[in-house]
N, C-alpha and C positions, 0 to 999 in steps of 0.2 A: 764346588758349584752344585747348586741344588736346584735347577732349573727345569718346571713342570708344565708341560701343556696338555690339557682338556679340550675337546674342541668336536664336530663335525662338521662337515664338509658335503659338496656334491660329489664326491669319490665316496662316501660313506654313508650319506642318510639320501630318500627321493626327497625331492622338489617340497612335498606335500608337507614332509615334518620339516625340511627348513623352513619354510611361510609357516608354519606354526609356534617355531622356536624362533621366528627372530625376535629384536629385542628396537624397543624404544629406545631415544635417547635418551630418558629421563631413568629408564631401565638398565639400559649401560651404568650410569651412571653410580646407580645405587649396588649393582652387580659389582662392582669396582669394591666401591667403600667396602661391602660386606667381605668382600672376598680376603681384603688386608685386615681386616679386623679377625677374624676366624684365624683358630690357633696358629695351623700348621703356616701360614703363607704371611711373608715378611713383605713384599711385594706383589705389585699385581699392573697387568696392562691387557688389553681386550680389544683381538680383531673382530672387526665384527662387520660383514658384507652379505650380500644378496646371496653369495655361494658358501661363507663358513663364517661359524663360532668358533671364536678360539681364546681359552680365557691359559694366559699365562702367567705365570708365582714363582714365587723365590719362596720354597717350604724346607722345613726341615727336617719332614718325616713323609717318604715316598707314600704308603699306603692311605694314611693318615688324608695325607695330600691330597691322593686321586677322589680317596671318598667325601671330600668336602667340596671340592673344585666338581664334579660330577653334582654332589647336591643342590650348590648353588646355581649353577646353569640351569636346573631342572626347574628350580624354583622360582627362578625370574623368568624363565621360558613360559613358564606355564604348563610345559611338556610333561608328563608324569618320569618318574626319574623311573619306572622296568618299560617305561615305551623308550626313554630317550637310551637309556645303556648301549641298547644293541649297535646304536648308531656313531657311539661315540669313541672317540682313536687317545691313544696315552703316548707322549713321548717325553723323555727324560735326560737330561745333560746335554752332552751331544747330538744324541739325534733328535733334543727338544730345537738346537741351534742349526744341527742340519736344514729340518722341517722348516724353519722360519726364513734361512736364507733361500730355500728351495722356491718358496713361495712368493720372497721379494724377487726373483731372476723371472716369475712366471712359470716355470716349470710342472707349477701344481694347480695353473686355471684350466679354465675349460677346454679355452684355445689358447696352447702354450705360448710363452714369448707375453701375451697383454702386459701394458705397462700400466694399465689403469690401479691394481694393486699395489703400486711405489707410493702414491698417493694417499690409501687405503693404510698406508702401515704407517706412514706421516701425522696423520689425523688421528691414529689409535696411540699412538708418541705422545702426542702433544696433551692429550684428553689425559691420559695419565701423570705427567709431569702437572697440566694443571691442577686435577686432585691428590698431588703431592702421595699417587700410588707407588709412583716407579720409583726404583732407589739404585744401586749404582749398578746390578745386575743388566734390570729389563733397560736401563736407558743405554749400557754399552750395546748390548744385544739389540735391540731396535735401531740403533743408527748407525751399528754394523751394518745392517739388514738392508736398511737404504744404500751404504755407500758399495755392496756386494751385487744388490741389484740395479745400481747403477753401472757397476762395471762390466757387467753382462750385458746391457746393450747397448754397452763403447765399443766393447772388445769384441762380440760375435755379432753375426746377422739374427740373434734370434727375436728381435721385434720385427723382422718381415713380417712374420704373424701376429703381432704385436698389438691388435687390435681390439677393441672389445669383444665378445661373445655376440652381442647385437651388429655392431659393423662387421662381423667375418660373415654372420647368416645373410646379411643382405647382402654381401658382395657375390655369395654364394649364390642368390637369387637373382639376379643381375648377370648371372652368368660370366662373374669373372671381369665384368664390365665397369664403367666409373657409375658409383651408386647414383650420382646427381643425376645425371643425364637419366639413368634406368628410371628413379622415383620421380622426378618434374613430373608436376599434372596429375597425377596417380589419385586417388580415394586410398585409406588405408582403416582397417577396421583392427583394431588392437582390444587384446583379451585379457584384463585383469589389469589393477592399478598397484602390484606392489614396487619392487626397487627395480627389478628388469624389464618389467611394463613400461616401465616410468621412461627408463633409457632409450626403448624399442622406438617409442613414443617421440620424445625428444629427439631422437637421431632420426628419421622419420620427417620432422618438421623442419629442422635445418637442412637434409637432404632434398626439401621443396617441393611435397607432395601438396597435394592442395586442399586435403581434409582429411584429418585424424577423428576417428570416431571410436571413443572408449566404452569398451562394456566391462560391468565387474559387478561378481554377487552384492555385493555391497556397493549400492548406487554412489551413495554420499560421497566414497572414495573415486567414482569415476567422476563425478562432477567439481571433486576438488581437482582433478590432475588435468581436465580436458581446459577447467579454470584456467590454469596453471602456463598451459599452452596457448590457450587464447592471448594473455597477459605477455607472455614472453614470445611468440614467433606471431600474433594476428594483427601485429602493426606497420610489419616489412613496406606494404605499400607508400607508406607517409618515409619510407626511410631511401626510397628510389628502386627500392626489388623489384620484381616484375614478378612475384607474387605474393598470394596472401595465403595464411592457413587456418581455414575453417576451422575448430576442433567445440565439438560439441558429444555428450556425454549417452547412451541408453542403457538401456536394463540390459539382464542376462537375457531374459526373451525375445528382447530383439535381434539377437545375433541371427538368428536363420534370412531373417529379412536383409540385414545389412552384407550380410555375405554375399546377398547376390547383385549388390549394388558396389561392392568394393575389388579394389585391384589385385591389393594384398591386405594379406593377414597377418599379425603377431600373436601368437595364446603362451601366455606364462602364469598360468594359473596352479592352486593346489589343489587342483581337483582330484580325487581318487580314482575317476573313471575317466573317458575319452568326453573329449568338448566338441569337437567333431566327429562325427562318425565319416566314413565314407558315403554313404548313402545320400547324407545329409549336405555331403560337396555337391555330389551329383544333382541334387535337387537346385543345388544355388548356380549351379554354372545353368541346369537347363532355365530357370525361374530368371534369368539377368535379366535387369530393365532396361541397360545400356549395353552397349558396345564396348570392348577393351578399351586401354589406353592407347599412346599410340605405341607402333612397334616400326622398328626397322623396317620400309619396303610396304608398310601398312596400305590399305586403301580406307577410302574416308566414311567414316564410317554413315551408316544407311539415315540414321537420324538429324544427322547434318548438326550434333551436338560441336560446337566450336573446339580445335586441341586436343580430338579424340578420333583414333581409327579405329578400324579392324585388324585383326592379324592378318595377312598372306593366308587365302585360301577358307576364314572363318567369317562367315556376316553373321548377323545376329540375327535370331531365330534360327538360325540355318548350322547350330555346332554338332561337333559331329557324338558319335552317340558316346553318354558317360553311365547310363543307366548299369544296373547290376540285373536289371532282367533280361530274359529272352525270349526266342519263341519257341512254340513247340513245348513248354514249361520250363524247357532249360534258364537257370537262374545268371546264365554268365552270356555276355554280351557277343554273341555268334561271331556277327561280320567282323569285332575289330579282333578276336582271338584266332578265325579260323583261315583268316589272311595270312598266318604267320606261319611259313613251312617248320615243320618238328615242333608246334607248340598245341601239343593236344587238351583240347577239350575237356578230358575226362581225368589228366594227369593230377603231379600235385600243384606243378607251377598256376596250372589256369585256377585252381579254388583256392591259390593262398590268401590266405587273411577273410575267408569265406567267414560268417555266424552260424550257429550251428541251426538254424534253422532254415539257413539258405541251403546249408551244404544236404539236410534232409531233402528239400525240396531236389539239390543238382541228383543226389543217391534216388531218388523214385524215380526222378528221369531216365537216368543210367538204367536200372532195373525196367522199367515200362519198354524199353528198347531193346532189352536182352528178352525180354518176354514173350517177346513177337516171331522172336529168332528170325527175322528180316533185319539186314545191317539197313544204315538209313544211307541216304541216294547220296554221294558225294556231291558240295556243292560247288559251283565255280569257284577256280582258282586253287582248287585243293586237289592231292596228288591223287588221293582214290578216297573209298566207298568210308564212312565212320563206324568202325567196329568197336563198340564198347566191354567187347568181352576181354582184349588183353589188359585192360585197365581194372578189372573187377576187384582185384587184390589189390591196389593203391587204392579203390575207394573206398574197402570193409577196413583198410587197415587205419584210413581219415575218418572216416566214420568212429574208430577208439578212440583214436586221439583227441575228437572233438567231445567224446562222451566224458572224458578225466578230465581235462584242461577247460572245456568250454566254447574251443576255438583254436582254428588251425594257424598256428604260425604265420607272420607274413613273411613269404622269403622275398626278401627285395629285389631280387635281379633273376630273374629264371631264366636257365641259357635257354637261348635263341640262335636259332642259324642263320635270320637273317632278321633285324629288328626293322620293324614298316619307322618308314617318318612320322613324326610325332606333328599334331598342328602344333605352331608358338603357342605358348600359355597365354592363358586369360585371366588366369584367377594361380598368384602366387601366394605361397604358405609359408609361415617361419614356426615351429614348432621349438620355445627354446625350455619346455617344461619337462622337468622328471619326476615322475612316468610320465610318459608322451600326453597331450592332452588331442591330437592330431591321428587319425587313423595312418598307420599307416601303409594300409592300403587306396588312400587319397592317389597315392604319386602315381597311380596304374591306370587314373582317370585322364581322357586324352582334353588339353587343355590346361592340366594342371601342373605346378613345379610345385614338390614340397623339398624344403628343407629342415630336418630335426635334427637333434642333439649326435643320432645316430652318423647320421651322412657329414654334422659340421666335426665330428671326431675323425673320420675315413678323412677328408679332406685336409684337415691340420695333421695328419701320422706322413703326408709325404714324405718323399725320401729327400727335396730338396736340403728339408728343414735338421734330417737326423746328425748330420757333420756337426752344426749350430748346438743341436742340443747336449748332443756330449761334452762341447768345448764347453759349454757354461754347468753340466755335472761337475766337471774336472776345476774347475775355477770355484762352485761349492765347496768341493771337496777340500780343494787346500784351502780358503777361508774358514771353515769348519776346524782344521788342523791348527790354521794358526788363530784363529781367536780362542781355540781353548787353554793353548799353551800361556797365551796372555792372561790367561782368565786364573791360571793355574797361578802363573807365575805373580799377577795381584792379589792373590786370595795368602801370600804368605809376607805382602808386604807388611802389613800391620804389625807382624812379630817382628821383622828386621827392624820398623822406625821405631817399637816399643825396647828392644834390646841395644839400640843405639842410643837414645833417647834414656833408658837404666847407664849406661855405661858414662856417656854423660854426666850425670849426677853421680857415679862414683868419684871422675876426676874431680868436679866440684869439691866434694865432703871433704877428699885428698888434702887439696889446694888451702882449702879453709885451718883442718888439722894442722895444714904445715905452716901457715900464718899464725897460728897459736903453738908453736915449739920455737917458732923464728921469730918473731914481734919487730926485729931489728932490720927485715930483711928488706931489700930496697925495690920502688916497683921495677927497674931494669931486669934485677935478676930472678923475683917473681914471675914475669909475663915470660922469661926465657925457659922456668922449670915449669909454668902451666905449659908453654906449647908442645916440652919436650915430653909429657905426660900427655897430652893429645894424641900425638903423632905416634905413641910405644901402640895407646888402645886401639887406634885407626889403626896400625898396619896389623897388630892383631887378631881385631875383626873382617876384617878387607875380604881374604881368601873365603873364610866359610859364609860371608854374606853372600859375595859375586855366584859361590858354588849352589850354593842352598836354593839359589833366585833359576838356575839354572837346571836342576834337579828336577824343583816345584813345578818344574813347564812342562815334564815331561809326563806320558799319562801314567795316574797312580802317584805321583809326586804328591799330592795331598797333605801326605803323611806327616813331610819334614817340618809343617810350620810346627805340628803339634810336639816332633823332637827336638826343636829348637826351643821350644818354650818350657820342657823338659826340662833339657842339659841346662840353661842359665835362670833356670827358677823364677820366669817372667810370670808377672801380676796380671792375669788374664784380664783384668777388668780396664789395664792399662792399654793392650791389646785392642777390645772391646773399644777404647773412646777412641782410640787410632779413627777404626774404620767408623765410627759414627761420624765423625769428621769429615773423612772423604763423603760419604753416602750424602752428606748436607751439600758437600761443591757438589758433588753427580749433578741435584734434584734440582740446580739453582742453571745447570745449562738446558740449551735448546735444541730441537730434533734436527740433524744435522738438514 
């Protein structure tokens, strides 16, 4: 077996170079051709999804192999092949077969268990068998690959998680709740039109919010997807729904504006930098034109907008404060920070995820207040007086860190001894882009839910799920074992049917000779000396074929096809049409 996979992934490259390396289908396509044309690879088949490229071959020379499969990805990608290297993973034989079943069970998405991927490796099957790339290798290995990730979620619970990347974030935001019911009525402002937009987007519309609004640097592309949506969910009414889905298309400029008209957000952008800032949430929840949607226990909301409340406790104009300013110059929001017993002011939890020109501004504060040598007056509800001086050493030592890095960390959860109630959100976040395109220090804004890449990973590692996943490691595991043994023990058929097949043709020559010393002889007792010459060769051959077949499975068995072709002086080329033979049935079956 010479089995090679090239590839990255979102365990290996950000968000940013996969949107830049994916590929067309017109580019798939010709990726294919080239790749089986190019010396080292005899075959070829191409995952290719929103999360990984993975271009696999049947080569015959390992280095040979990597460096051509690497060139060609670079080439079609567009990607320069010293940006793309760094990014890209090599696996070879078995744990080329490992990796591929790992990824049919789900194991290797985002959120373990999705089934969407069984689909995804169907489709990469098929597109191959049609360009007559796969040959008897990638088509056993790929519809292994389906019938291994199908038995993984027969046999375990690991599709409880089993859901898209897009449906786990909203359920996530939903609080755990039925998404329909959460999104009815909703506005949704969705960030970028590539394949996970597109999804967010679409689950989004069937889930029955009542307008999707696309933005993406590239307009054309928002106005083809929101197209797309309108055509496919903007008809529900004529079909007896009870509702209908707005989806209409803006620029990247619009987004500050639409944020503060929208329920939730999706951003799956390749942006290099943040598409959000915090700042810039805060400006859209204080800036809303409307009132939330409804919420659990809501009251109606102040506009008298029809199927829309307020949350419990929030009216409009009236949210409570999400500003990153203060008074007194302090840059961090007093009242909601200094309500929280043991969450000081001056610490590192209150400035995480600070800019470094905030944190300048919070350090002159801190300093202006040690200057005076007067501590400042404690304010209601706080236990005493605010001394900025035991905190002087966490702010010179934020202040370095902000000078190297840029910016201080956000630590997501700062203990708390007793956390205040939070109002229901108003404004929900799905951040599904690597690097985050979503500050996240958003989540610290009162009002706001975010969910990111970060939080939808902590959420899928539960412990319910870890029983499931090992059962279906252990079920890779022995399919790994036993398809190589098979792979092993097919890779030495050829020699057995070409030395069965020699032997054969000696009885023939035999038979013939002995019809030319006997010319007299009758067919009765002719048919009785060919069978008995049959039957001397077959029992002969019996033992070391059955052994050899049995050897070959075992790992490192390789060897024996080449000493059986040795010891009985077979005509490799005889060998050779064997397996051209089979490779021709493989390419004429279909993906299981």
């Amino acid at each position: 077996m010479s089995l090679l996979v090239v590839g990255l992934s979102h365990r290996s490259a950000p968000v940013s170079v996969l949107e830049r390396a994916s590929l067309t289908t017109d580019a798939q396509v010709k990726l294919l051709q080239d790749t089986v044309a190019a010396e080292p690879a005899a075959e070829a088949a191409l995952l290719a999804t929103c999360n990984r490229i993975e271009l696999y071959a049947d080569v015959d020379k390992f280095h040979a192999g990597v460096a051509e499969l690497s060139t060609l990805l670079a080439q079609h990608s567009g990607v320069g092949l010293e940006e793309l290297t760094p990014y890209l993973y090599v696996h070879y034989e078995d744990r080329a077969v490992h990796h591929l079943f790992s990824v049919a069970c789900g194991l290797d998405s985002m959120v373990v268990g999705e089934g969407q991927i069984l689909g995804q490796i169907k489709d990469s099957l098929a597109r191959a068998q049609e360009l007559n790339s796969a040959g008897r290798l990638l088509n056993d290995l790929f519809q292994q690959a389906l019938r291994v990730g199908k038995r993984a979620h027969s046999e375990t619970g690991i599709d409880r998680a089993g859901q898209s990347l897009v449906t786990f974030g909203l359920e996530q935001l939903a609080g755990g709740g039925d998404v329909e019911t959460w999104a009815r009525g909703k506005k949704a402002l969705v960030i970028g039109a590539g394949s996970m937009s597109s999804l967010a987007a679409a689950t989004l519309a069937r889930a029955g919010v009542a307008e999707v609004v696309v933005a993406n640097r590239t307009f054309d592309r928002a106005e083809r997807l929101a197209h797309l949506l309108a055509e496919q969910y903007g008809q529900r009414l004529s079909e007896g729904d009870d509702t209908d889905v707005l989806a209409r298309a803006v620029p990247m400029e619009s987004v500050p504006f639409e944020l503060t008209r929208a329920d939730v957000a999706v951003s799956c952008t390749g942006a290099t930098g943040l598409v959000m800032t915090a700042e810039s949430v805060a400006a859209a929840l204080e800036g809303r034109t409307a009132a939330p949607s409804a919420v659990a226990g809501g009251t109606p909301a102040p506009d008298g907008e029809p199927g829309r409340t307020a949350a419990p406790g929030v009216e409009r104009g009236n949210l409570p404060a999400t500003g990153l300013g203060g008074e007194d110059g302090c840059p961090l929001d007093l009242p909601a920070v200094q309500g929280t017993a043991g969450f000081s002011v001056l610490g590192e939890a209150a400035v995480a995820g600070m800019a470094a020109a905030d944190l300048e501004q919070h350090a002159a504060w801190v300093d202006n207040g040690t200057a005076g040598g007067a501590q400042r007056a404690a304010r209601p509800g706080t236990a005493g007086p605010l001394d900025p001086t035991p905190d002087a050493d966490a702010i010179a030592a934020l202040a370095a860190t902000v000078a190297a890095v840029g910016r201080i960390p956000e630590r997501r959860r700062p203990e708390q001894a007793d956390e205040p109630p939070r109002p229901e959100p108003v404004l929900f976040l799905l951040d599904l882009a690597m690097p985050r395109d979503i500050d996240a220090a958003a989540h610290r804004l009162a009002g706001v839910r975010l969910v990111d890449i970060e939080s939808l990973a902590e959420a899928s590692a539960g412990a319910p799920m870890a029983a499931d996943v090992d059962q279906v490691r252990r079920i890779v595991s022995d399919e790994v074992a036993a398809f190589g043994a098979a792979l092993r023990a097919a890779h030495i058929t050829p020699t057995v049917v070409a030395l069965r097949t020699m032997a054969a043709d000696v009885v023939a020559s035999e038979i013939a000779r002995l019809d030319g010393r006997l010319p007299g002889l009758d067919d009765k007792h002719r048919a009785e000396i060919t069978q008995t010459v049959r039957r001397v060769v077959d029992k002969l051959l019996h033992a070391p074929t059955v052994r050899v077949k049995q050897l070959a499975a075992e790992p490192g068995g390789a060897g024996y096809a080449d000493a059986l072709r040795t010891l009985f002086d077979l005509d490799p080329e005889a060998v050779a049409a064997v397996s051209r033979a089979e490779d021709s049935t493989e390419k004429d079956r279909g993906p299981a």
